[in-house]
C-alpha positions as CSV (number, residue, x, y, z in Angstrom):
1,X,147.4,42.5,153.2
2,X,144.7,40.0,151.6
3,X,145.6,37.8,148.7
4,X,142.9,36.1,146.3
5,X,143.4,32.8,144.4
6,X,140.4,30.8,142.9
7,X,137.5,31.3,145.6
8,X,140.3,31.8,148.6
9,X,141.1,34.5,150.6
10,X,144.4,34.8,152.7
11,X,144.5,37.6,155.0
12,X,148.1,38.4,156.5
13,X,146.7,40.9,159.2
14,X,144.1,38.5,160.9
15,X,145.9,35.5,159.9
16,X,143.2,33.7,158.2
17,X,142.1,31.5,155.2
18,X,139.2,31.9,154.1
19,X,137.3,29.7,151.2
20,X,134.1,31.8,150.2
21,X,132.9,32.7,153.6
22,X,134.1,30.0,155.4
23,X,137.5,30.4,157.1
24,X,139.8,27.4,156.4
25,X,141.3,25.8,159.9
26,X,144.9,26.4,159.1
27,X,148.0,25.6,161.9
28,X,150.8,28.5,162.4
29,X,153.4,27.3,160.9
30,X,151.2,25.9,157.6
31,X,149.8,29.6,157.3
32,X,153.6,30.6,157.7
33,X,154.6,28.4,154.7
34,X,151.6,29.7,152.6
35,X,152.6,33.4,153.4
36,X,156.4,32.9,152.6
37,X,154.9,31.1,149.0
38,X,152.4,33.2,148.1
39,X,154.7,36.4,149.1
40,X,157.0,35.0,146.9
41,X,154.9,33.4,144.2
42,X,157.5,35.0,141.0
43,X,160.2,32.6,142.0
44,X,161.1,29.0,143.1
45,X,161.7,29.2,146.8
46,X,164.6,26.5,148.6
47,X,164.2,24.0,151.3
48,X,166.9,26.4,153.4
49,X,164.5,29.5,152.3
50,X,161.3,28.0,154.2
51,X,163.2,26.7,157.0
52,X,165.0,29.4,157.4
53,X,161.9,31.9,157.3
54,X,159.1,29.0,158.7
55,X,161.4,27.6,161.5
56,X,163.9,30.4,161.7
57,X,166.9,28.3,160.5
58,X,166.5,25.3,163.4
59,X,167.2,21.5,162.1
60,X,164.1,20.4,160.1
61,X,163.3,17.2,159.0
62,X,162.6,16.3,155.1
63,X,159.4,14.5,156.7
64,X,158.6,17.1,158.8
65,X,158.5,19.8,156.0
66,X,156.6,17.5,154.1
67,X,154.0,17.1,156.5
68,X,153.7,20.8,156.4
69,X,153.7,20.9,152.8
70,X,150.6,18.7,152.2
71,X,149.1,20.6,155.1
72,X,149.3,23.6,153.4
73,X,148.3,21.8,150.3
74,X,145.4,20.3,151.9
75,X,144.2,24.0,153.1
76,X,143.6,24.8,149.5
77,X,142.3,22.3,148.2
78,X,145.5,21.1,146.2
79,X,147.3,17.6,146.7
80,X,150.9,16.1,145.6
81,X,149.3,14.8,142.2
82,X,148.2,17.6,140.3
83,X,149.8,20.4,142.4
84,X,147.2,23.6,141.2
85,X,148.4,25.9,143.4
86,X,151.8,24.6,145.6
87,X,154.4,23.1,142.8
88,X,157.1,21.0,143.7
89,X,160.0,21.2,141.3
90,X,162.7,18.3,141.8
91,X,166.3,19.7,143.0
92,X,164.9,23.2,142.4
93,X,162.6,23.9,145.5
94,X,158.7,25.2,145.8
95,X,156.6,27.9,144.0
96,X,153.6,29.3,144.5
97,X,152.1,28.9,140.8
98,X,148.6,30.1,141.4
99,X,146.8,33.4,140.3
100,X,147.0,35.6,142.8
101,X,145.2,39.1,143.2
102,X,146.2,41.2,146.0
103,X,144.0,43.4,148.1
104,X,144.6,46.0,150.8
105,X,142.4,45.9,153.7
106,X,140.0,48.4,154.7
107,X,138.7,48.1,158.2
108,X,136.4,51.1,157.4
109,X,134.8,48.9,154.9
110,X,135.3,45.5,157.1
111,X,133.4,47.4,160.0
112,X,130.3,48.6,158.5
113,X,130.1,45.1,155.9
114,X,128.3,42.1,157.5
115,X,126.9,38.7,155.9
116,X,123.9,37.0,157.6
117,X,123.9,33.2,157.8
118,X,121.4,31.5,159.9
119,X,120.4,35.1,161.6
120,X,124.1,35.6,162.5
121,X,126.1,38.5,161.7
122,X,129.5,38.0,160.5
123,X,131.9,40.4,158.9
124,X,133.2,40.0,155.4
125,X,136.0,41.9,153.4
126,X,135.1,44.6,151.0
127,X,134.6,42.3,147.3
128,X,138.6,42.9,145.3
129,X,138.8,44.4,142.2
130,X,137.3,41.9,139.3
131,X,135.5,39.1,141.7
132,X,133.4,37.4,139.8
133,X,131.4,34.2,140.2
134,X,130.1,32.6,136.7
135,X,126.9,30.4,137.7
136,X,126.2,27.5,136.1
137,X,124.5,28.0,132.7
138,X,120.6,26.8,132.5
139,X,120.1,24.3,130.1
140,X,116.9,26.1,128.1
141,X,116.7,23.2,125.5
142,X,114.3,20.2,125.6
143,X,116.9,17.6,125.5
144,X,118.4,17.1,129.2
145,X,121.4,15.3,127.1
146,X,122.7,18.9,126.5
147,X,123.7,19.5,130.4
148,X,126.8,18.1,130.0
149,X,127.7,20.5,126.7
150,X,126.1,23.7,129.0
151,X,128.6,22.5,132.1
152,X,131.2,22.7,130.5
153,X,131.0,25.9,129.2
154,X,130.1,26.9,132.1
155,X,133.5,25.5,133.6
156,X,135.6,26.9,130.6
157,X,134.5,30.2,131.2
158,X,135.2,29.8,134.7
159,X,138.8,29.2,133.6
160,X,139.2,32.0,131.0
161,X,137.8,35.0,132.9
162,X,140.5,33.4,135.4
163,X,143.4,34.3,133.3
164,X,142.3,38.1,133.0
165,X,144.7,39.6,134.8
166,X,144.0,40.9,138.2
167,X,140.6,38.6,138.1
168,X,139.6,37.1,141.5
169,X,136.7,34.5,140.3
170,X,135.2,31.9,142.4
171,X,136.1,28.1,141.6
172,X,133.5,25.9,139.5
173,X,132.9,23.7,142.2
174,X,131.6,26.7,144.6
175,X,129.6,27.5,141.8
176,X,128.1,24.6,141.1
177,X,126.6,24.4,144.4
178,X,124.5,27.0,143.2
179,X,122.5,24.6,139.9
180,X,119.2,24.8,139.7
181,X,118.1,26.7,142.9
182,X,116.3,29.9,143.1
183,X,119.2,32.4,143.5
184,X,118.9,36.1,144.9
185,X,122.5,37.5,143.4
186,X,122.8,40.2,145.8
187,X,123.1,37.2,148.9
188,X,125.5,35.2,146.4
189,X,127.4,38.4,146.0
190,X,127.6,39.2,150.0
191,X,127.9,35.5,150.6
192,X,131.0,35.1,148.2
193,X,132.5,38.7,148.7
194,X,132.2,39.2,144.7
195,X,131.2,42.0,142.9
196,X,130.0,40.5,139.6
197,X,128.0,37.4,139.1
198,X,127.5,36.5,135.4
199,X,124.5,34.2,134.2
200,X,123.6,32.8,131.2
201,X,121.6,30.0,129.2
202,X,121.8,28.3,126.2
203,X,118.9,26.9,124.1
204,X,119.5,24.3,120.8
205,X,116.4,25.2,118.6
206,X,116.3,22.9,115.4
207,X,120.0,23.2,113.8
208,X,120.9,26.3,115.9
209,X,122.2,26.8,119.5
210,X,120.9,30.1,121.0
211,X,123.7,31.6,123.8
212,X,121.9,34.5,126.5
213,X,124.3,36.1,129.0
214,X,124.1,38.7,131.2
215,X,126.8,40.4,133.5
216,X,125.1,41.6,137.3
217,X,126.5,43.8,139.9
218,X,126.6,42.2,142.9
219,X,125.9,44.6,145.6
220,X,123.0,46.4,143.5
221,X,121.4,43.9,141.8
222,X,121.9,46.0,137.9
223,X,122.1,44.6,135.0
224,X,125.6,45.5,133.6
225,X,125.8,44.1,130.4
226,X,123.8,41.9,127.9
227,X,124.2,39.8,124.9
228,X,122.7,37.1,122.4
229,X,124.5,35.5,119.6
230,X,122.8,32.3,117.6
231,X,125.2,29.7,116.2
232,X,124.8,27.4,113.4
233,X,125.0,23.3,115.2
234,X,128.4,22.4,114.6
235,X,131.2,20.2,116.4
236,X,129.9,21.0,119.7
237,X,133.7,21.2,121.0
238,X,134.6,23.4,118.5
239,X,131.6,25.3,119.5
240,X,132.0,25.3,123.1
241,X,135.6,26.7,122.6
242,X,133.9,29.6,120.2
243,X,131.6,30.7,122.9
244,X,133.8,30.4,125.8
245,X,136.5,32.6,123.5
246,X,133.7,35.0,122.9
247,X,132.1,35.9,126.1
248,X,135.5,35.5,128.0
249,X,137.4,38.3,125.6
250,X,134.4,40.9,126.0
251,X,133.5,40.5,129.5
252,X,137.6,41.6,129.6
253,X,136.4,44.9,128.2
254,X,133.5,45.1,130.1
255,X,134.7,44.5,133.8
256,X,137.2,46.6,133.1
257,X,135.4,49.9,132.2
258,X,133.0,48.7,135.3
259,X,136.3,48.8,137.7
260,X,137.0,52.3,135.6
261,X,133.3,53.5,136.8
262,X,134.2,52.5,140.3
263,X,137.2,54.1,141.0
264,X,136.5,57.1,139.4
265,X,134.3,57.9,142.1
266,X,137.4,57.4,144.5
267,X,138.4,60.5,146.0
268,X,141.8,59.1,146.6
269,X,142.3,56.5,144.0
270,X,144.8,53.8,144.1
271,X,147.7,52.3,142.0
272,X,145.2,49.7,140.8
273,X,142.5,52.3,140.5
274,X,144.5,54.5,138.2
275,X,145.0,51.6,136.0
276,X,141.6,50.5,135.4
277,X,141.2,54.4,134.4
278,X,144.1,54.4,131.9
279,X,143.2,51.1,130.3
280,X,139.4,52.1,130.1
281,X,140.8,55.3,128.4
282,X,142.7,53.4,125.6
283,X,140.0,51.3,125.1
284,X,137.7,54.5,124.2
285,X,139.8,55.2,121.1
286,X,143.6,55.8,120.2
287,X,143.3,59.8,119.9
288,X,146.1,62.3,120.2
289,X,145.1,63.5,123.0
290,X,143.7,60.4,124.6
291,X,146.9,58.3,124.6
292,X,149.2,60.8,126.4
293,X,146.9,61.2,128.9
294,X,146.4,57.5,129.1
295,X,150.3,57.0,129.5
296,X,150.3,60.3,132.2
297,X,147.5,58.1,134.5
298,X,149.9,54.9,134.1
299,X,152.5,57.3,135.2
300,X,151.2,58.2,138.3
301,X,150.0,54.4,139.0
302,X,153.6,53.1,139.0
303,X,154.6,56.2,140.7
304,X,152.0,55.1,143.8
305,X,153.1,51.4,143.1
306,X,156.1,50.2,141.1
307,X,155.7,46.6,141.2
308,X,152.4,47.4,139.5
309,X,152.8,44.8,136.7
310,X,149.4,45.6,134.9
311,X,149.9,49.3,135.0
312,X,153.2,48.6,134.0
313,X,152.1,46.3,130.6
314,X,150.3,49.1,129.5
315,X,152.7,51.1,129.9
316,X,154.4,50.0,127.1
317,X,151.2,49.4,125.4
318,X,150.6,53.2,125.5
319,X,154.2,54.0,124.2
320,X,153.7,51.5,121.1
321,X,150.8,53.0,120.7
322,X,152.4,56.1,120.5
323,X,154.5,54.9,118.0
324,X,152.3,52.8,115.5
325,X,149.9,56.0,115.4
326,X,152.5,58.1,113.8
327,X,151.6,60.8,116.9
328,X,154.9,62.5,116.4
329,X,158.0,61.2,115.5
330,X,160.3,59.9,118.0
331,X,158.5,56.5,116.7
332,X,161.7,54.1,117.2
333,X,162.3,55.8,120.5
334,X,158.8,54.9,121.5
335,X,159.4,51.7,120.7
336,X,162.3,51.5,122.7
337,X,161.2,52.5,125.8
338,X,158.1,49.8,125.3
339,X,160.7,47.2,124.9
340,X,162.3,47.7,128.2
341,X,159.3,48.2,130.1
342,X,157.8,45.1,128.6
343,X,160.9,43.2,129.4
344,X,160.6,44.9,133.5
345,X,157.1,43.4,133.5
346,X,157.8,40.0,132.0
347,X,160.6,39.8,134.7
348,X,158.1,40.5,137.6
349,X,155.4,38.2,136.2
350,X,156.9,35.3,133.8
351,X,153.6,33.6,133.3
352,X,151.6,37.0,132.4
353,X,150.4,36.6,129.0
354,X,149.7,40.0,128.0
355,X,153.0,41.1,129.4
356,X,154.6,38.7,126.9
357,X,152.4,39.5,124.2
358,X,153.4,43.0,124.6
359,X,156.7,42.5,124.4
360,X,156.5,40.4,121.4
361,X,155.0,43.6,119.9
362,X,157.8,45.4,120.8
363,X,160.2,43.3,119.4
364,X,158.1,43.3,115.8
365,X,158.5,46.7,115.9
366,X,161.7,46.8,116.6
367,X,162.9,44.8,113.6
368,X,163.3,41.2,115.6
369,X,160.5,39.5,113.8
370,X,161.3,35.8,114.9
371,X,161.8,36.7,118.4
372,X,158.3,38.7,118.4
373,X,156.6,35.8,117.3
374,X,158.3,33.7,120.0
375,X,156.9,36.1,122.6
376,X,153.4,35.5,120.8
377,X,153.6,32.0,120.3
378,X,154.5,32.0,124.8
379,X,151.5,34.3,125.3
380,X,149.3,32.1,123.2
381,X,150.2,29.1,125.5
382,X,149.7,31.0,128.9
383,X,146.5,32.4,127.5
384,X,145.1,30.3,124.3
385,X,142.5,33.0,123.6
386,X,144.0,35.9,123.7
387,X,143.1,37.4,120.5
388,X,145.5,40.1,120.1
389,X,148.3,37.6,119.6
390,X,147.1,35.8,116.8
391,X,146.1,39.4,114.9
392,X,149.8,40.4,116.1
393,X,151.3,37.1,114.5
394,X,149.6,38.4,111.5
395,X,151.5,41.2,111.6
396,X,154.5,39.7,111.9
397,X,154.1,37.9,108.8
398,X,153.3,41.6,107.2
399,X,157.3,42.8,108.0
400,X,158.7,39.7,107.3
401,X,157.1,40.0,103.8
402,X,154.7,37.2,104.1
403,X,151.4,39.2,103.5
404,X,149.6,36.7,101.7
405,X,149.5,34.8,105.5
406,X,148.4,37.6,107.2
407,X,144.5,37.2,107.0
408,X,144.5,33.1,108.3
409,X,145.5,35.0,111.4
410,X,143.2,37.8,111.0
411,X,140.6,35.9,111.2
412,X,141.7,33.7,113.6
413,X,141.5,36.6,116.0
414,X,138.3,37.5,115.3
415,X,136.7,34.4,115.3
416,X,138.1,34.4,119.1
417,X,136.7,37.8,119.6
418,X,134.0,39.2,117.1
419,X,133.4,42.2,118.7
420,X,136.8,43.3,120.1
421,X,137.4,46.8,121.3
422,X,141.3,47.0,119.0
423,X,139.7,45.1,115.9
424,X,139.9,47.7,113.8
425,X,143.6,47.0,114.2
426,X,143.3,44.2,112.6
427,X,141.1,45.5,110.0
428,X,144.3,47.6,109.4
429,X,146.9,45.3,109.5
430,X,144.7,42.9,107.4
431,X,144.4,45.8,104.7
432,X,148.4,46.6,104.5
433,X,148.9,42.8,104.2
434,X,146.7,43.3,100.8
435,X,148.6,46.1,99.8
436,X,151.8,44.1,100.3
437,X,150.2,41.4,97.6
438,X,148.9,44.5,95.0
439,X,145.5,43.2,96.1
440,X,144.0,46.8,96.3
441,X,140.7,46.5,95.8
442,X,140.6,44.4,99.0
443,X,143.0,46.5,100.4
444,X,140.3,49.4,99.9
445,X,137.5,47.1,101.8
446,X,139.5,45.9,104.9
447,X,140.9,49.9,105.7
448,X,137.2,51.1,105.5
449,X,136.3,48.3,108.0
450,X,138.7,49.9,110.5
451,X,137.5,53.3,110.2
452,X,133.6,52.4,110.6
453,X,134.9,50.2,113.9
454,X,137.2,53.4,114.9
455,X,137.4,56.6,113.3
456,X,140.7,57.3,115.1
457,X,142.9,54.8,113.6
458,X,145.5,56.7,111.7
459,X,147.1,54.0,109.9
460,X,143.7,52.9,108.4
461,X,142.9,57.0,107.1
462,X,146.5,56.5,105.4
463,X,146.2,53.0,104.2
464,X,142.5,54.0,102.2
465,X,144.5,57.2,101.0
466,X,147.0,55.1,99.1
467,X,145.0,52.4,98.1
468,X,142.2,54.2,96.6
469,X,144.9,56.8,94.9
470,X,146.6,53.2,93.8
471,X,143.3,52.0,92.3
472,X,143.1,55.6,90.5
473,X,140.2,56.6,92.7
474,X,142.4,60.4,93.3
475,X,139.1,62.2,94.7
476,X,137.9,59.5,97.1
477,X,141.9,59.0,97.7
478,X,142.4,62.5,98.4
479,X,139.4,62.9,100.7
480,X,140.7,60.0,102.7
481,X,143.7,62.0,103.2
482,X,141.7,65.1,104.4
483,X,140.1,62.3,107.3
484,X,143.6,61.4,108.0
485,X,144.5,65.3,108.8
486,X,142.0,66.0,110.6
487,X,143.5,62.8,112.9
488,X,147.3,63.6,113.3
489,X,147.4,66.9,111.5
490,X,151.2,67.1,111.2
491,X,151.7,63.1,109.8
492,X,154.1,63.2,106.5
493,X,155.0,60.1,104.1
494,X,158.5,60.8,105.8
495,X,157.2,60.1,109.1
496,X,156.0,56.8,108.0
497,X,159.1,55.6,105.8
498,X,161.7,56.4,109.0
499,X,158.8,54.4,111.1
500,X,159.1,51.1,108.8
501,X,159.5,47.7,111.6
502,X,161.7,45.9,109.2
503,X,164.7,45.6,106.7
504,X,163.3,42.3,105.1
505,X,163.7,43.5,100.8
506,X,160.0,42.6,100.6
507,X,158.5,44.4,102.8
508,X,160.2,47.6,102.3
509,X,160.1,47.1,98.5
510,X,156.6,47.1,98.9
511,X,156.2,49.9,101.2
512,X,157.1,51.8,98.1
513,X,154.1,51.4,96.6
514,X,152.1,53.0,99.4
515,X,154.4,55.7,99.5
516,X,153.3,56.3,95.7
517,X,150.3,56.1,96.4
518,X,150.0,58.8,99.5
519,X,152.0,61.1,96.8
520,X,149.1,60.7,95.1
521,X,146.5,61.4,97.2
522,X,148.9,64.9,98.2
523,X,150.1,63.6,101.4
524,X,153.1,65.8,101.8
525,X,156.5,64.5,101.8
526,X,157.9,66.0,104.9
């Protein structure tokens, strides 16, 4: 088995560290401890536990297993002050708090994959899943002042893309080794055992900063994935935070239908393979035929592996899914079953944001508003820009009859992510928050936003219906209702009443003016 954290590479079968593609001199018993840590990275390991399992239970000195502790340390790069990677908690014991991607070896691959350094031949591992090395950025502008605003969002990024899960990306100061020289990406890539290297620039011009990136494949040299934006000169914290945001919430979307590409060509895929499938699947478009497949491929991933924690988190993303889209109507059974799953993952992987922004979800759904937002607000803080749970805070405030909050965090979440692949979920929940306020006409703009971003979105279809038929616009209203058929053929204003998230008077007092207006627009009753 091979584990990745930052650029490392620990590889139980040969017994070696490696840092990039140098291997790391490590002692027996220090790779021992780092084995017994990393194997056991979800919880706080005891003194007794490594000397039982490091020194098979003999007499052990406090100094002696601190000597090995800072050796261990020292082998990656960590130390007793800051403690990155090894944490020392006081009375508890150790833990193992890095990121850690794990990768099973493949000698096939090892075997036919060689580096050359100095003429040499050496083997290298097959790149894991989402390695990615983000070089620095060039500094395109005429003032050599602006490096320091281009490093640094150069080593943000670094950290964000490190906080998508399952990521494997190279450490900034690797990276940096690479500033102005003239780089061939396919040698960083075999050099690095990566499979993506992204580049970028940024250029001020007058009173606007121009941002270029570009997303490579490693091993081919192709370019992936491009894009521009041009900012307005503002705080250039504020903007450095924007940008990072940005590009570190798309490239999520985009190394993940990449990972999709690659292991559909795998004629026996993994646990890990069949997840990137499912998750690329959901991110085409929530369709009624889509979803269940999505949820059958998760299925079959946890089946292969059921400690699969990311399989596992969208899991219960599919069956919320399931039960927000009004698919059929076991919807508080859906919600349910995403519940406990959510709750399985956050037990396998406390500091997985997604996992806990997931089960927030659940828990909004389920009619435990302040608890949701809880879950949200510990997502947020294990992952600051992670979008979804700002939008999912603003629906929060939607069942706990607080509409007229809604949009602050609306737009929160799209300023961290312009462009994201469930926006027009928060186009959605942004128009329902107007309805709640009898701000139609708004209401009207904000459900055709999510239909232009995704035709597929039943609640949006519904939420027009009833807004336009509120507004007295009956033919427009009734021809969104037709859209919404031709969606979820058998959805009745039934269905949505028993699917309402909360008992607060507000919200459900208000929820009977949308069932007036689906009435009518001739949605049927059920």
């Amino acid at each position: 088995m091979r584990y990745f954290f930052e650029d490392f590479a620990f590889d139980t079968d040969r017994r070696e560290l490696r840092r990039g593609a140098d291997v790391v001199p490590t002692a027996p018993q220090v790779f021992d401890l780092l084995d017994y840590l990393i194997q056991r990275r979800e919880r706080v390991v005891s003194k007794d536990d490594l000397i039982n399992a490091v020194w098979n239970g003999r007499i052990v000195s406090d100094a002696a297993l601190t000597t090995r502790l800072n050796a261990a340390r020292a082998a990656v790069g960590d130390d007793g002050e800051k403690q990155r990677l090894i944490k020392t908690l006081q009375r508890k014991g150790f833990r193992f708090v890095g990121g850690v991607h794990e990768g099973q070896r493949s000698e096939t691959a090892l075997a036919n994959s060689t580096v050359h350094y100095g003429g040499t031949a050496q083997t290298s591992p097959s790149a894991p899943r989402l390695s990615i090395i983000v070089l620095p950025f060039a500094n395109l502008s005429d003032d050599p002042g602006q490096d320091y605003f281009v490093d640094g969002v150069t080593e943000s990024l670094t950290t964000d893309l490190s906080r998508i899960s399952g990521s494997f990306v190279i450490g900034r100061h690797t990276a940096f080794t690479y500033k102005g020289k003239a780089i061939d990406l396919k040698r960083i890539g075999r050099e690095l055992n990566v499979r993506y290297v992204l580049e970028g620039s940024v250029q001020r011009a007058g009173d606007r900063l121009r941002v270029n990136v570009q997303l490579v494949d490693a091993e081919t040299g192709a370019h992936l994935w491009a894009d521009r934006f041009d900012k307005p000169i503002a705080d250039l914290f504020v903007m450095q935070d924007e940008i990072v945001s940005r590009l570190a919430n798309t490239l999520d979307a985009q190394l993940t239908e990449q990972e999709a590409r690659r292991s559909e060509r795998s004629p026996h895929p993994n646990s890990m393979d069949l997840y990137f499938q499912g998750k690329a699947l959901l991110h085409k478009g929530w369709t009624s035929e889509g979803v269940p497949q999505a949820r059958e491929i998760f299925e079959r991933a946890l089946t292969l592996d059921p400690r699969n924690v990311e399989a596992m988190v969208w899991m219960a993303g599919v069956d919320l899914i399931l039960g927000v889209s009004f698919m059929d109507d076991d919807t508080a059974e859906h919600f349910a079953v995403a519940e406990a799953t959510a709750i399985k993952a956050v037990s396998l992987a406390p500091n997985h944001a997604y996992a806990h922004m997931i089960l927030g979800c659940a828990l909004l759904c389920r009619n435990r508003a302040a608890q949701g937002i809880a879950e949200l607000e510990r997502a947020l803080e294990l992952d600051h820009n992670l979008a979804e749970a700002h939008a999912q805070t603003g629906s929060a405030k939607l069942y706990m009859g607080r509409g007229a909050e809604t949009v602050t965090h609306i737009n929160e979440a799209l300023r961290l992510s312009p462009r994201d692949i469930f926006s027009h979920r928060w186009f959605m929940i942004a128009g329902f928050a107007k309805l709640q306020i009898n701000e139609d006409a708004e209401a009207v703009c904000w459900f055709r936003r999510s239909i232009e971003a995704n035709r597929n979105d039943v609640s949006a279809h519904f939420g027009l219906a009833a807004a336009l038929a509120l507004l007295g616009s009956l033919d427009e209203a009734k021809a969104a209702a037709k859209a919404l058929f031709a969606v979820v053929p058998s959805f009745t204003i039934r269905r949505f009443r028993d699917g309402a998230c909360s008992d607060n008077p507000i919200y459900l007092a208000k929820r009977e003016r949308v069932y007036r207006g689906l009435r009518l627009a001739e949605v049927p009753e059920g």
